[in-house]
C-alpha positions as CSV (number, residue, x, y, z in Angstrom):
1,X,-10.9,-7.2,-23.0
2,X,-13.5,-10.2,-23.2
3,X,-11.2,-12.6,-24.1
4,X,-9.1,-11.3,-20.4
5,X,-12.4,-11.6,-18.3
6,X,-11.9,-7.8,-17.2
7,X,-14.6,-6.1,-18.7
8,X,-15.5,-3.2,-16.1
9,X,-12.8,-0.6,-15.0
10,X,-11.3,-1.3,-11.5
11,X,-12.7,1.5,-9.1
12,X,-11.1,3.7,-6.7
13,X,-11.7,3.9,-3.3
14,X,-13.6,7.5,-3.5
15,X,-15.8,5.3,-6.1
16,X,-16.1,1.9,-4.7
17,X,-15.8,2.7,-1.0
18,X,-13.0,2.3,1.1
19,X,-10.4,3.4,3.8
20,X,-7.6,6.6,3.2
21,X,-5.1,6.9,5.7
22,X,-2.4,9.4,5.5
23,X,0.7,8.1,7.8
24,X,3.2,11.1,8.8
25,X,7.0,9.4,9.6
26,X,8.8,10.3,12.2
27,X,12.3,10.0,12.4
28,X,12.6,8.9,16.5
29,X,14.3,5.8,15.7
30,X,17.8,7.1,14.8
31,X,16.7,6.7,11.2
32,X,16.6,9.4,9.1
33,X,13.1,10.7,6.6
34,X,14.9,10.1,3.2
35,X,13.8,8.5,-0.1
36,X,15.4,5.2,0.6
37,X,13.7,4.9,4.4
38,X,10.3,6.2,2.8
39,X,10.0,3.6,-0.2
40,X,11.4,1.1,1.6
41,X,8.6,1.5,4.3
42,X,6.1,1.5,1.3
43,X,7.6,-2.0,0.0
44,X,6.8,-3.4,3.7
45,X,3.7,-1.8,4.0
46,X,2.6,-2.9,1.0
47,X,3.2,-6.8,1.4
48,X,2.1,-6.5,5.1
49,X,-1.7,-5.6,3.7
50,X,-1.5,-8.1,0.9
51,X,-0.5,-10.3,3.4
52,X,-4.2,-9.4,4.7
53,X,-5.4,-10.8,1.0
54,X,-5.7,-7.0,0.1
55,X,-4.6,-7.2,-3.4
56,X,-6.1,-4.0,-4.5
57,X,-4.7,-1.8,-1.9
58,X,-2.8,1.5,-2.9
59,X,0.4,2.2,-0.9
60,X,2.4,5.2,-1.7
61,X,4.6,7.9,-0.7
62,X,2.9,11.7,-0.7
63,X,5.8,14.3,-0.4
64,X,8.7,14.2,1.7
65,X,7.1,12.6,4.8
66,X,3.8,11.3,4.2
67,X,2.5,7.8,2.9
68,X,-1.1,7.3,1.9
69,X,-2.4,4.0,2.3
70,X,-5.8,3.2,0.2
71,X,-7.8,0.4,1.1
72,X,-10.8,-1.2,-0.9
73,X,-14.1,-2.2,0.3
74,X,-14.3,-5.6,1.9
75,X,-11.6,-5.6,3.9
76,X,-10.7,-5.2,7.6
77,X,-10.3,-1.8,7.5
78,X,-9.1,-1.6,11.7
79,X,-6.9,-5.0,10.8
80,X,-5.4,-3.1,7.7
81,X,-4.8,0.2,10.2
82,X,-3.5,-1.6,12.9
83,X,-0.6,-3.0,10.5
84,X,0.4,-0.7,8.2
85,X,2.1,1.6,10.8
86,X,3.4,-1.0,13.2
87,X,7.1,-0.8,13.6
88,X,7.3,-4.2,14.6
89,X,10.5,-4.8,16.5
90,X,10.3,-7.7,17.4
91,X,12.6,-9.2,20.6
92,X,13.4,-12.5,23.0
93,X,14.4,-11.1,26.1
94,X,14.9,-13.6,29.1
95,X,12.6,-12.5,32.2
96,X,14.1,-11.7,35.4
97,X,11.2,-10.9,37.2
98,X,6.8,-10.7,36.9
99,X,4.1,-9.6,38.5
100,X,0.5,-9.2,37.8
101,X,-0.8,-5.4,38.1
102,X,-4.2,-3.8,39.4
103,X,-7.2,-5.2,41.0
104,X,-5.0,-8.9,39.5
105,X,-2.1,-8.1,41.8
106,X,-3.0,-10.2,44.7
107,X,-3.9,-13.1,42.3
108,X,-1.3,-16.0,41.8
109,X,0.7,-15.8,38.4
110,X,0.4,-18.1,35.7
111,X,3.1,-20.3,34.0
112,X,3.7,-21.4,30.7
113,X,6.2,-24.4,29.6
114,X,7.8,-24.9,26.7
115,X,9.3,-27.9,25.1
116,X,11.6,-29.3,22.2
117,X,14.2,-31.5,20.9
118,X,16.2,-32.1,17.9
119,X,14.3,-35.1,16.7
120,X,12.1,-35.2,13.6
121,X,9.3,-37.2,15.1
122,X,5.7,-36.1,14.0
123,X,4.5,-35.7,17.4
124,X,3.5,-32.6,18.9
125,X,5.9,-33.0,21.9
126,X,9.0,-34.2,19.9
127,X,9.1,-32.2,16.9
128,X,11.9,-29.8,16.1
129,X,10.0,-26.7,16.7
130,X,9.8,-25.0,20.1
131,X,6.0,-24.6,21.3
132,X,5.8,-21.4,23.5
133,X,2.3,-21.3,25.0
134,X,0.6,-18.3,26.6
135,X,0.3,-19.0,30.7
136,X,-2.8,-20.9,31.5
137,X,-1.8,-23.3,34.6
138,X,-1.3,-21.4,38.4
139,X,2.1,-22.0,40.3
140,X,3.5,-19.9,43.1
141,X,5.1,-16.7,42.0
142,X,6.4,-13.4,44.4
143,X,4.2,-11.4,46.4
144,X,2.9,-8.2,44.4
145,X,3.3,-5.9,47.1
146,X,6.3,-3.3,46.1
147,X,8.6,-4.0,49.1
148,X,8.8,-7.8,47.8
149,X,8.6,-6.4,43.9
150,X,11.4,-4.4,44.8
151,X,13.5,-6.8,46.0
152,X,13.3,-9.6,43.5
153,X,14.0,-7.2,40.9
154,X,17.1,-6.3,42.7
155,X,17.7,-9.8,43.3
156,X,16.6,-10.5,39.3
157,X,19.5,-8.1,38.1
158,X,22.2,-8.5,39.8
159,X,21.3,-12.4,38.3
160,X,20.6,-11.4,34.7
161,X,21.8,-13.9,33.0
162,X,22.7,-11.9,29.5
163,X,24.0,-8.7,31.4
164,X,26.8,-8.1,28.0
165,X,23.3,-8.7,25.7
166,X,24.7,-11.8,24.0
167,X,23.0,-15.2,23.4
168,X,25.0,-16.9,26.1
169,X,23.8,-16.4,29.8
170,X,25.2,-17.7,32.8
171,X,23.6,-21.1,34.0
172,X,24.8,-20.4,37.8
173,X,22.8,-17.2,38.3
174,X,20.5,-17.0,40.5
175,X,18.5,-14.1,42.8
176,X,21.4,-14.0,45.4
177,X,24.5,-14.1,42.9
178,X,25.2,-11.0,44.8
179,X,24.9,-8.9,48.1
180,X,26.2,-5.7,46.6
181,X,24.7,-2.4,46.5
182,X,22.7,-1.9,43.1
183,X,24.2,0.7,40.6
184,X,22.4,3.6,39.8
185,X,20.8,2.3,36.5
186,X,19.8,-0.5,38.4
187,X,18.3,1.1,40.9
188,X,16.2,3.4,38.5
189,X,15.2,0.6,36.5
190,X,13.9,-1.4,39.7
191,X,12.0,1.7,41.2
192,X,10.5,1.7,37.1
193,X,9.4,-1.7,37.8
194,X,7.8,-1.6,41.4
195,X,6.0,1.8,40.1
196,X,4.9,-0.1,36.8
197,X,0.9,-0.4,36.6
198,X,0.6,-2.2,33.3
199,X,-3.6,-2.2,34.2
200,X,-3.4,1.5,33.0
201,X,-2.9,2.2,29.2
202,X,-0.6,5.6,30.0
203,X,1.7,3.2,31.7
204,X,1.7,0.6,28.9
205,X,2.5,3.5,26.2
206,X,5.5,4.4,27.8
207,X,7.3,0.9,29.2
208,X,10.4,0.1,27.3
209,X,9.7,3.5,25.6
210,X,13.8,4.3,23.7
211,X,15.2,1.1,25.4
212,X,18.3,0.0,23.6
213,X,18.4,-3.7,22.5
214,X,21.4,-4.1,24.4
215,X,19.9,-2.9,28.0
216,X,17.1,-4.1,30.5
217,X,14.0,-3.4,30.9
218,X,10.2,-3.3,31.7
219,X,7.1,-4.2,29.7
220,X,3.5,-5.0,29.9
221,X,1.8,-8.4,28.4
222,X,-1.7,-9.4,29.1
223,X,-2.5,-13.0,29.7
224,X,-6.6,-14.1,30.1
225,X,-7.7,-10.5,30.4
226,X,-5.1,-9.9,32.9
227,X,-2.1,-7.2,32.6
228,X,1.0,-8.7,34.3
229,X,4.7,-6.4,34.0
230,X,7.8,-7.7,33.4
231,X,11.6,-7.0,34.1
232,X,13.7,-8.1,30.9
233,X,16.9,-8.6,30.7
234,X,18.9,-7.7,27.4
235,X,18.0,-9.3,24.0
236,X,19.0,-12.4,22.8
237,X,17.6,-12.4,19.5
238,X,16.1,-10.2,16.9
239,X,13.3,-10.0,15.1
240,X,15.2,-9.4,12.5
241,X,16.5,-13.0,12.6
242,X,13.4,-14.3,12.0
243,X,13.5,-15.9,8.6
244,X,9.9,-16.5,7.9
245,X,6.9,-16.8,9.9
246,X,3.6,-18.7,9.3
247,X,-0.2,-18.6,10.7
248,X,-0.8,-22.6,11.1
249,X,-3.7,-24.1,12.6
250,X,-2.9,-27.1,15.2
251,X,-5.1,-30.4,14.3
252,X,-3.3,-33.2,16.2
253,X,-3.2,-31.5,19.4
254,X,-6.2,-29.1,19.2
255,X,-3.7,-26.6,20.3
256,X,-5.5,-24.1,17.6
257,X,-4.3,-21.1,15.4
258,X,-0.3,-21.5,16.7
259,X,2.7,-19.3,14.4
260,X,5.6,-20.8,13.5
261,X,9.0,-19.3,13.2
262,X,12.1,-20.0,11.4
263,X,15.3,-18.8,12.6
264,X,18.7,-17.8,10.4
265,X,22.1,-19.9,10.9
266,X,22.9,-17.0,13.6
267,X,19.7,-16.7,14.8
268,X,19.3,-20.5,15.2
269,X,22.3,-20.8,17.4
270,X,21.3,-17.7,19.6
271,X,17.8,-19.0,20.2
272,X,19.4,-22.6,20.8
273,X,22.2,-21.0,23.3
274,X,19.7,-18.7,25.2
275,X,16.8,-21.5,25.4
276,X,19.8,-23.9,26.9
277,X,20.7,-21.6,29.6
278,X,17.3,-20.4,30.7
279,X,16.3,-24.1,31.3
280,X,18.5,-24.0,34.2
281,X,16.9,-21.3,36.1
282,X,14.4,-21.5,38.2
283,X,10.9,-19.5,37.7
284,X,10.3,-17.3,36.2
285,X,14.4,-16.9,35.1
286,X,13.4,-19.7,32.9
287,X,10.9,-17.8,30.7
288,X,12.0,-15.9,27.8
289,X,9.7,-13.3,26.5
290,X,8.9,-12.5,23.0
291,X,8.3,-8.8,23.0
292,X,7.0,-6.7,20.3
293,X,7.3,-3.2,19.6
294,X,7.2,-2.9,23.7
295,X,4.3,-5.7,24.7
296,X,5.1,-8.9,26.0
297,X,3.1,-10.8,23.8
298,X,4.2,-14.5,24.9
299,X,6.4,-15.8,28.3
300,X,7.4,-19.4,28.1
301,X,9.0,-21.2,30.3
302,X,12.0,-23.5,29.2
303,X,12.6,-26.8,29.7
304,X,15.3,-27.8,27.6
305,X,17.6,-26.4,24.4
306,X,15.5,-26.0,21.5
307,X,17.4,-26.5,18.1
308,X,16.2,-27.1,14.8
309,X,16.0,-23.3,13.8
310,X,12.1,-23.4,14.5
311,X,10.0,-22.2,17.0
312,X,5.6,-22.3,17.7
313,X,4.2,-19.3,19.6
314,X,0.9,-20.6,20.7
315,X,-2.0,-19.6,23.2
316,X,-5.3,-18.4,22.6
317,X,-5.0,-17.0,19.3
318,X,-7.8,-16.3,16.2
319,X,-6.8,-16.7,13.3
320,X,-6.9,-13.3,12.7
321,X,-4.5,-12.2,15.4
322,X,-2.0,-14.9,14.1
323,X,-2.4,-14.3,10.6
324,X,-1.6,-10.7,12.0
325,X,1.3,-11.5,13.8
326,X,2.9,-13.7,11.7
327,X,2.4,-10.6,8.8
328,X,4.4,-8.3,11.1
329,X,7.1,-11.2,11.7
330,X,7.8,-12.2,8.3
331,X,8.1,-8.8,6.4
332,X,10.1,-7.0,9.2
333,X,10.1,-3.7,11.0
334,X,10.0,-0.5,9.4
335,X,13.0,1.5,9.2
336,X,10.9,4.6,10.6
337,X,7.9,4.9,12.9
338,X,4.6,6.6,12.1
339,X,1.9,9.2,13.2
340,X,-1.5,8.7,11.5
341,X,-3.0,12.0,10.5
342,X,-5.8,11.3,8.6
343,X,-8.7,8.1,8.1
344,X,-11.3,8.8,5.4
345,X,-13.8,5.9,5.0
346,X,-16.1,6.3,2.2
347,X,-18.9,3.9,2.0
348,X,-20.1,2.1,-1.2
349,X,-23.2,3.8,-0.8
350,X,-21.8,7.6,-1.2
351,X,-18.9,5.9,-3.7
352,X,-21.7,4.7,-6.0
353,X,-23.8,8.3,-5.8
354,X,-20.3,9.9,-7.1
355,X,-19.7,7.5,-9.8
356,X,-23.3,8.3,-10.8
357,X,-22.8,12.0,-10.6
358,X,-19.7,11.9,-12.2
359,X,-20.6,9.6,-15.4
360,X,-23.9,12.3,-15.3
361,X,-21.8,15.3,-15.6
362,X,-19.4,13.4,-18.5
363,X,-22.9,12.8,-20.3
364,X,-23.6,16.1,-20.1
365,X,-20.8,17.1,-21.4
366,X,-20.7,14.9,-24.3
367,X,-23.9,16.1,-24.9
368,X,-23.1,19.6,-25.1
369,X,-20.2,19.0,-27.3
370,X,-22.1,17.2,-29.8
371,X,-25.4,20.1,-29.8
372,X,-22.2,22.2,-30.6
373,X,-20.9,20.0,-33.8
374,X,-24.2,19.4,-35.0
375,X,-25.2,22.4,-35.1
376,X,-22.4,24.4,-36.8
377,X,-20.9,21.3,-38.8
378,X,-24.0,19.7,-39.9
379,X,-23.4,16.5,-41.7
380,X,-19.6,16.7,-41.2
381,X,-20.2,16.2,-37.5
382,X,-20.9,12.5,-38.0
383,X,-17.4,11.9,-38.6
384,X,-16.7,14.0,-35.3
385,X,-19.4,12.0,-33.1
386,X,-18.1,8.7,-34.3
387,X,-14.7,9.5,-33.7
388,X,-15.6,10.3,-30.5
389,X,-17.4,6.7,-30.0
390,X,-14.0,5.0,-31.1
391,X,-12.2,7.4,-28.5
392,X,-14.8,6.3,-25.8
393,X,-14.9,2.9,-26.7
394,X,-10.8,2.5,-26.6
395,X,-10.3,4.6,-23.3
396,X,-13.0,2.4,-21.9
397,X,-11.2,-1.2,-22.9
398,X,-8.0,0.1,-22.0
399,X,-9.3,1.7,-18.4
400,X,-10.8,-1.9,-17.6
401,X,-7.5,-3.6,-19.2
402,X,-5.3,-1.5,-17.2
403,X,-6.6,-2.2,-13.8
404,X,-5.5,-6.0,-13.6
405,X,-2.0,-4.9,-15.3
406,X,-0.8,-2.0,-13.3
407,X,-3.1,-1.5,-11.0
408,X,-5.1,1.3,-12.4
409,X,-8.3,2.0,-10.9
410,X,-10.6,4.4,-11.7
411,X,-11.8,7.7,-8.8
412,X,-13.3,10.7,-9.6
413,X,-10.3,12.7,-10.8
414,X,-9.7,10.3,-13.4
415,X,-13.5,10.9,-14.7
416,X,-12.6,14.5,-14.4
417,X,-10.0,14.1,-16.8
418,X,-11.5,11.8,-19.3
419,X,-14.5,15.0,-19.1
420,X,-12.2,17.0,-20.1
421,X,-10.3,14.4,-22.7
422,X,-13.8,15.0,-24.4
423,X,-13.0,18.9,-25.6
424,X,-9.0,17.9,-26.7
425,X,-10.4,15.0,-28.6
426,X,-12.8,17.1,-30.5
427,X,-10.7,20.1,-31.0
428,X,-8.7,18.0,-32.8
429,X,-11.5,17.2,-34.7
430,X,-12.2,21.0,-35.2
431,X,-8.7,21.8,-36.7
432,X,-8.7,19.6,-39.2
433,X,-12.2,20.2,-40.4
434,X,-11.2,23.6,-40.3
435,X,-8.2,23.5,-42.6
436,X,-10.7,21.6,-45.3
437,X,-13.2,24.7,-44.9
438,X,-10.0,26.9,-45.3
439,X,-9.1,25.1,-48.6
440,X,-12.9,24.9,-50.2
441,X,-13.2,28.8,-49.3
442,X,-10.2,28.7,-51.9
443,X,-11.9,27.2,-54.4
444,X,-10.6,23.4,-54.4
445,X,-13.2,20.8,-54.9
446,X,-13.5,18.4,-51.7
447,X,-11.5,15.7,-52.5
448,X,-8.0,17.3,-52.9
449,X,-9.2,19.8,-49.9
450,X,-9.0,16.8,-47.6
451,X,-5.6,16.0,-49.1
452,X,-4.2,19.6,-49.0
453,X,-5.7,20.2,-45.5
454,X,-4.3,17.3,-43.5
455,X,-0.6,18.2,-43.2
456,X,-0.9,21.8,-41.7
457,X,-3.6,20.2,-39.5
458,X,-1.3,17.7,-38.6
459,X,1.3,19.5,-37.3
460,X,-1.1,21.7,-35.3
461,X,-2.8,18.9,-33.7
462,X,0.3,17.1,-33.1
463,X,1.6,19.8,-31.4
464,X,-1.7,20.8,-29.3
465,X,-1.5,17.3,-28.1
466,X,2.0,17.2,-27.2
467,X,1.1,20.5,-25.4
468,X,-1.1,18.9,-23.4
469,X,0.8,15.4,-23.0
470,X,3.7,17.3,-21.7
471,X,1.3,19.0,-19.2
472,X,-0.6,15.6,-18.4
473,X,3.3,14.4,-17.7
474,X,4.5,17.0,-15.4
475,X,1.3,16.6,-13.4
476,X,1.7,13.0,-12.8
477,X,5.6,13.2,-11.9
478,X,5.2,15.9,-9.4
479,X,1.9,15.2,-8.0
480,X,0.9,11.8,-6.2
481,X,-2.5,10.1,-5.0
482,X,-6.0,11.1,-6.4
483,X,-4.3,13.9,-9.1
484,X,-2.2,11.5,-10.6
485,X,-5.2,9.7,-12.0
486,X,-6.4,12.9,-13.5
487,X,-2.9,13.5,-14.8
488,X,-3.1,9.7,-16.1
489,X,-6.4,9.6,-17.8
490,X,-5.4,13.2,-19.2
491,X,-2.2,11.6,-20.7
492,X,-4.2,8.5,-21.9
493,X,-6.9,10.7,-23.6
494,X,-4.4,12.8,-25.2
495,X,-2.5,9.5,-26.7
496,X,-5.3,7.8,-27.9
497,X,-7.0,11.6,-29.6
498,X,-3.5,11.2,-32.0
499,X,-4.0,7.4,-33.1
500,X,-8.1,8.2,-33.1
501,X,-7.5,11.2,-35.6
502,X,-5.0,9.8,-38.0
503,X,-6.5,6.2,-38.1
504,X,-9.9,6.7,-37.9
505,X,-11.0,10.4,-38.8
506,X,-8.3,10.8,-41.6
507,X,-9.0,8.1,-43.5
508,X,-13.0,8.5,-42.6
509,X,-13.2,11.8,-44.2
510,X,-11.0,10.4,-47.2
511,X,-13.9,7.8,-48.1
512,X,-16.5,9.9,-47.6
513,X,-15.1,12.8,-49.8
514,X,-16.2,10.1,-52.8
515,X,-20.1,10.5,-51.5
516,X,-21.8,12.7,-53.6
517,X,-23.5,14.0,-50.6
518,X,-20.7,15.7,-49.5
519,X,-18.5,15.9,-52.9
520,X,-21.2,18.2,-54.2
521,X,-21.0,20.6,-51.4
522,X,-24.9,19.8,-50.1
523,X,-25.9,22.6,-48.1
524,X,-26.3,19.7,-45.2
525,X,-23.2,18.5,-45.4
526,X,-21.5,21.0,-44.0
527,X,-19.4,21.8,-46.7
528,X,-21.6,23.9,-48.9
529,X,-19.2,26.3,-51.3
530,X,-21.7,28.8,-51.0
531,X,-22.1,29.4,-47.1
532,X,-18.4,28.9,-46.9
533,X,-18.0,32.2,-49.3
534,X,-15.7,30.5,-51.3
535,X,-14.0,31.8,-54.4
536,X,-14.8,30.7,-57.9
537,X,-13.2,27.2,-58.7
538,X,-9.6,27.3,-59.8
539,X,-9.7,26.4,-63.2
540,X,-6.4,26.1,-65.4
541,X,-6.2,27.9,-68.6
542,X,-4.0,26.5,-71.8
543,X,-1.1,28.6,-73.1
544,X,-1.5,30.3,-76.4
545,X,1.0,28.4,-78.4
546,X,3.8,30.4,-79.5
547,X,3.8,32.2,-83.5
548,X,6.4,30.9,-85.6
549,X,7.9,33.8,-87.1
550,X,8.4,33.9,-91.0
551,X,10.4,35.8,-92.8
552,X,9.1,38.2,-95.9
């Protein structure tokens, strides 16, 4: 333990402080709540808050539907909720049409460029990767009013330029590719868009809400403190295509906190084909947006084809909220989306005042039992109260040993159980002291009483602790969260009372059967013939040889 470094017990949230959340799935995705969906869901969860630096942070499955997240002290609790039930679907959808919303409407809209090529130069503006910055400059852009809305996005779909949802769209589009009446679906999706206030979080909630990949439509993004909607056209590329994505930080061109994407083989080629056609269009048919789990979060504009397989999203980012982003990029959506139903924070304050009360009622406890030994065992219960020390002392080293190796940390139901670990440890203790008792009351001097007594008190504490073990087991199987780490320091207690009892107290009591203190029966010792009401020693008696018979 000293050698390791790890000389305290890691603590549990209700002891160190912390954040519970208890996520509900929901199976609205076409996914259905199984095993498979739930622990895979956990995995992702998991590496999204160590992505955070979170490396103590508990994320498991409670039941059928429910996944509790546990989060340490010292961590961005808010960051840590935002993440672990984001779904994260992540798409590039080429814009057919924008608008600001609300008291912005009348306000010109912004643009954004983007720029790439396939050579490997160093500079910013040559390098493989795509740099997709969030709209700062002005340029002209359609009237916000909803007879004009309306008709560019009438105009924007009969032009879509991925109507089949592919990566290849049409370079000749454009707003008046066609006269003809719009279809049904086209005409609900463009009265969605003119009615679309994206300045209104209700509105925001529900744009895109159950959209297929594979079909338009609308979404919010907010650019400088501004809410603009959009009119997508079908995806090009998938999240999912994302290989790997990083939080960098922009020195040469004081761009700032940028991420960086890398693309698969297919997932190159689609983002090559669809930046390639959009360049051709005119604004804003030459943005593409990058829309996640609904929100526009980034509109470029596109100049040329961008190959390489790499790609920069960058605007006004923090490091935080690209560190954030490029968590949910890199370790993928989850196969089902969730409802929080519960956020406990304890502080480190009331975490402390437990661990206080709880080590306070384990003295007392200890205290108690050892009252109890002293009094009726007398001098034997020295053995007891230092095999109780070595039990201490082991589930202590192993508790602290334990937290770095599997992750073990210590809350108040494991305290419970190592409380309660303190009566199975010394009724094992009991037993076999009692079977010694048992054989002086029969007259047998101490030292072959302390022989003949520890095999029937074997079995019986080996099967009182296997009792208990096997209870200990079943607990921790069918059980999950805070009762597991009773059910785990129960089993731990339980292991270690068995090695404790027949390498420490066994061979203890064998030595000090030689003391004359305790060999002669001292009426301190515990042992005392007398008070015992044993029988008068067993003593064995010769023979009488046999008479040889003579004959007269």
């Amino acid at each position: 333990m000293f050698l390791s470094g790890h000389t305290t017990p890691r603590l549990g949230i209700d002891l160190a402080g912390g954040t519970s959340i208890t996520l509900e799935a929901k199976a609205d995705q076409g996914s259905a709540i199984n095993s498979a969906n739930m622990n895979t869901a956990v995995e992702i969860m998991n590496r999204r808050v160590n992505g955070l630096g979170v490396s103590e942070a508990e994320v498991q499955t409670q039941g059928k539907k429910n996944i509790i997240v546990n989060i340490p002290k010292g961590t961005n609790s808010k960051e840590a909720r935002d993440q672990v039930g984001t779904t994260a679907k992540l798409y590039f959808r080429p814009v057919l049409a924008q608008d600001a919303t609300g008291a912005a409407a009348a306000t010109p809209s912004p643009s954004a460029s983007a720029s790439g090529s396939s050579s490997a130069s160093p500079s910013p503006s040559t390098s493989e990767s795509a740099t997709t910055g969030e709209k700062a400059t002005s340029s002209s852009s359609p009237s916000a009013s909803a007879t004009t809305q309306g008709r560019a996005a009438s105009d924007a779909l009969k032009a879509d330029p991925t109507p089949s949802g592919s990566a290849s769209p049409s370079a000749s589009a454009s707003p008046s590719a066609s006269a003809s009446a719009p279809t049904a679906a086209e005409a609900k999706l463009q009265a969605a868009y003119t009615a679309l206030d994206c300045s209104k979080q209700t509105q925001r909630n529900k744009a895109g809400e159950g959209v297929k990949p594979e079909d338009p439509t609308v979404g919010c993004g907010e650019i400088q403190g501004v809410w603009y909607k959009y009119l997508l056209g079908p995806a090009a590329v998938a999240g999912t295509e994302v290989d790997e994505a990083k939080a960098v930080y922009d020195t040469q061109t004081a761009a700032g906190w940028q991420v960086t994407m890398d693309f698969n083989k297919s997932g190159a080629k689609k983002f090559a084909d669809i930046t390639g056609q959009l360049a051709q269009n005119t604004q804003p048919q030459n943005e593409f947006g990058i829309v996640l789990d609904g929100e526009v979060v980034s509109s470029p504009t596109v100049s040329q084809s961008i190959t390489g397989g790499q790609a920069q999203i960058s605007g006004s980012f923090t490091q935080e909220e690209a560190q954030s982003l490029a968590n949910m990029l890199s370790y993928g959506a989850l196969p089902l989306s969730f409802k929080e139903q519960n956020v406990t924070t304890v502080t480190a304050a009331l975490g402390t005042d437990q661990l206080h009360a709880g080590l306070f009622a384990g003295a007392i406890g200890l205290a108690l039992v050892i009252l109890y030994l002293v009094f009726y065992y007398r001098g034997l219960s020295l053995v007891a109260i230092a095999s109780l020390l070595v039990s201490g002392t082991l589930t202590y080293v192993l508790m602290a040993l334990l937290g770095p190796a599997i992750g073990f940390a210590l809350n108040l139901p494991a305290v419970c159980g190592a409380i309660v670990a303190i009566g199975i440890t010394a009724d094992s203790f009991i037993v076999y002291f009692e079977r010694i008792r048992d054989e002086i009351r029969e007259g047998r001097s101490l030292r072959p009483a302390v022989e003949r007594a520890w095999p029937r008190a074997r079995r019986t504490i080996l099967v009182s602790d296997f009792v208990s073990f096997l209870a200990a087991a079943v607990l921790f199987i069918v059980t999950v969260g805070k009762v597991q780490g009773f059910a785990f320091t129960l089993g731990l207690t339980t292991v270690l009372d068995v090695v404790v009892v027949f390498f420490f107290t066994k061979p203890l009591m064998t030595l000090l059967a030689r003391r004359p203190f305790f060999a002669s029966g001292n009426k301190w010792s515990g042992l005392d013939p007398k008070s015992l009401g044993a029988k008068a020693p067993l003593r064995r008696t010769r023979r009488p040889a046999p008479v040889e018979t003579k004959e007269a």
